[in-house]
C-alpha positions in Angstrom: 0.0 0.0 0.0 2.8 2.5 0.7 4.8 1.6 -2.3 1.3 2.0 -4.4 1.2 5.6 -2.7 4.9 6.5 -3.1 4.6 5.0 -6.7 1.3 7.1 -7.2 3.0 10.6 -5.9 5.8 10.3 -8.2 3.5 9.7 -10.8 2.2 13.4 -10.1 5.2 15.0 -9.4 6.4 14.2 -12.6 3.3 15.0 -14.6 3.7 18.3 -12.6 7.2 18.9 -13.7 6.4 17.9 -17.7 3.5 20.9 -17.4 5.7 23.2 -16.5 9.7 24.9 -16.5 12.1 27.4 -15.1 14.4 29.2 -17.3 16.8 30.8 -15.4 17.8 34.1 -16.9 20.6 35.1 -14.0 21.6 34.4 -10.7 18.8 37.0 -9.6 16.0 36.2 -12.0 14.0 33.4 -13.8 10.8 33.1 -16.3 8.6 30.6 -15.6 6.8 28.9 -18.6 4.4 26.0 -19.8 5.1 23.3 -21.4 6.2 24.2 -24.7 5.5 22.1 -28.0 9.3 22.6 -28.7 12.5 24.4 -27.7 15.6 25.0 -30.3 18.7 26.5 -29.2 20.4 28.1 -32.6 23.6 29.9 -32.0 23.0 32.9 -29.4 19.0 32.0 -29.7 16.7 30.1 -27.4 13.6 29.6 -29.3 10.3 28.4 -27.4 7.8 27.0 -29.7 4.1 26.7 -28.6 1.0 25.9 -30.9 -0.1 29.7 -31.5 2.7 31.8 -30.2 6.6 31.5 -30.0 9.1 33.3 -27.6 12.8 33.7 -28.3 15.5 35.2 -26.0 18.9 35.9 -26.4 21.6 38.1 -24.1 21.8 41.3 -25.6 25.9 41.3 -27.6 26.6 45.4 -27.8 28.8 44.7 -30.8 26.1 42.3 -32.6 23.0 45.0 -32.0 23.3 46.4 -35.3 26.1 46.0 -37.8 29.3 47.4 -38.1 28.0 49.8 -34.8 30.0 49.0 -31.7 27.7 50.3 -28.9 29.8 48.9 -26.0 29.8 51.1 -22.9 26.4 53.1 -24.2 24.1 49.4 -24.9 21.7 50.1 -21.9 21.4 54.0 -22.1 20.6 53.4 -26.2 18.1 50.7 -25.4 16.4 52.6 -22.7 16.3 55.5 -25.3 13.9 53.3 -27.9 11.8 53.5 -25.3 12.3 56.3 -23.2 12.7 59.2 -25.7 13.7 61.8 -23.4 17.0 59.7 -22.6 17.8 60.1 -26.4 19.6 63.6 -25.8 22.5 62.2 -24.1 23.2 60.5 -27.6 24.8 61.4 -30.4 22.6 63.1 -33.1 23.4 59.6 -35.5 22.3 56.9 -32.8 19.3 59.6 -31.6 18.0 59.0 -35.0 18.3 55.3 -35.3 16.8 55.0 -32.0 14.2 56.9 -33.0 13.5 54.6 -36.3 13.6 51.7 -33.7 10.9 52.8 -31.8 9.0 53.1 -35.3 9.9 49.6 -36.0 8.6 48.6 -32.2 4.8 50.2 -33.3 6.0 53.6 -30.5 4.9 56.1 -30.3 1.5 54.4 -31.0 2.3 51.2 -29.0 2.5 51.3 -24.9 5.5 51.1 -22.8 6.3 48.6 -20.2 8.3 49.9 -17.5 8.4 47.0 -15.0 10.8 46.3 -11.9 11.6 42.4 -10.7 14.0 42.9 -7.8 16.9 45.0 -8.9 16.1 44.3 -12.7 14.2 46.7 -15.0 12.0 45.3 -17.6 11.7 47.9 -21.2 8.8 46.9 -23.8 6.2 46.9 -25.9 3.6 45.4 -28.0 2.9 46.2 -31.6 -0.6 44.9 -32.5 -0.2 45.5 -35.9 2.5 42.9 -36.2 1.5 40.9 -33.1 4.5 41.1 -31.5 6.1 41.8 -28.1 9.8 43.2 -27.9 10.8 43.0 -24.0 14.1 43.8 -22.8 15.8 43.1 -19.2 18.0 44.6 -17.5 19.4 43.4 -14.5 23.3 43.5 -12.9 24.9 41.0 -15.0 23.2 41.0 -18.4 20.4 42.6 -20.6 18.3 40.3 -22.3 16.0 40.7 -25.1 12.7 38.6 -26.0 10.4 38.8 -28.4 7.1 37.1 -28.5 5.2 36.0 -31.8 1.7 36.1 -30.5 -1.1 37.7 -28.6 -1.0 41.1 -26.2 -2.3 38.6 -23.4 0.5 36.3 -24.2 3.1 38.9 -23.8 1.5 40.2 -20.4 1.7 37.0 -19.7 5.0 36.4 -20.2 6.0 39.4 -18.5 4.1 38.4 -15.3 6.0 35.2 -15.3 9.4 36.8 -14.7 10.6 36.5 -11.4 13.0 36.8 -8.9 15.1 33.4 -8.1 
């Protein structure tokens, strides 16, 4: 009868841990997800795959971001700026502009910001309903991640709800 019982709750525990993961994004923070219908890692690109929506996140490389454009040092006060146009005047006239055409690209001004806080990190976004996508990036202490979502507004919120301190 015990054995059935033990047998039984590892049964469960297991179906529990198939429904669901942890992705550990740092020491300090995680995203929790669902079960996904698949999950591809392709060079600096983790791709979750569900049946109506898709996630990908990557650690944000300053000298990958756009290129031939080495934004080392200034990474985190540009990305703030796509979002954040008043921190666009500490930029140089050149990456004020291409901030600004990523915003346009992002669906801002006509798109709403995100301006989250999970422990110590901040969280930068949006969601651009024309395309149906949600660019989120993350900021915490040792990294800045960027994820975009292929699917719903609710999905995103979603998503962005599910980030949490480890």
């Amino acid at each position: 009868m015990a054995a059935t019982r033990l047998l039984l709750l590892c049964i469960l525990l297991t179906a529990f841990q198939a429904q669901s993961g942890e992705l550990v994004l740092s020491q300090d923070l995680a995203l929790d997800y669902a079960e996904p219908k698949l999950i591809s890692h392709s060079s600096t690109t983790l791709i979750i795959k569900y049946d109506d929506w898709s996630l990908s996140h990557r650690v944000v490389d300053s000298t990958a971001i756009y290129p031939k454009i080495n934004l080392s040092g200034i990474e985190e006060v540009y990305l703030h700026s796509i979002f954040l146009p008043a921190q666009r005047d500490s930029l140089p006239k050149w990456l004020q502009v291409l901030a600004e055409e990523q915003a346009r690209q992002f669906g801002l001004p006509e798109g709403q910001v995100v301006e989250e806080t999970v422990g110590n990190a901040k969280i930068l976004g949006t969601y651009n309903q024309q395309n149906e996508e949600g660019y989120l990036y993350i900021f915490d202490r040792v990294a800045i991640h960027q994820m975009t979502i292929a699917g719903t507004e609710k999905q995103y919120k979603e998503l962005i709800r599910n980030i949490r301190e480890r």
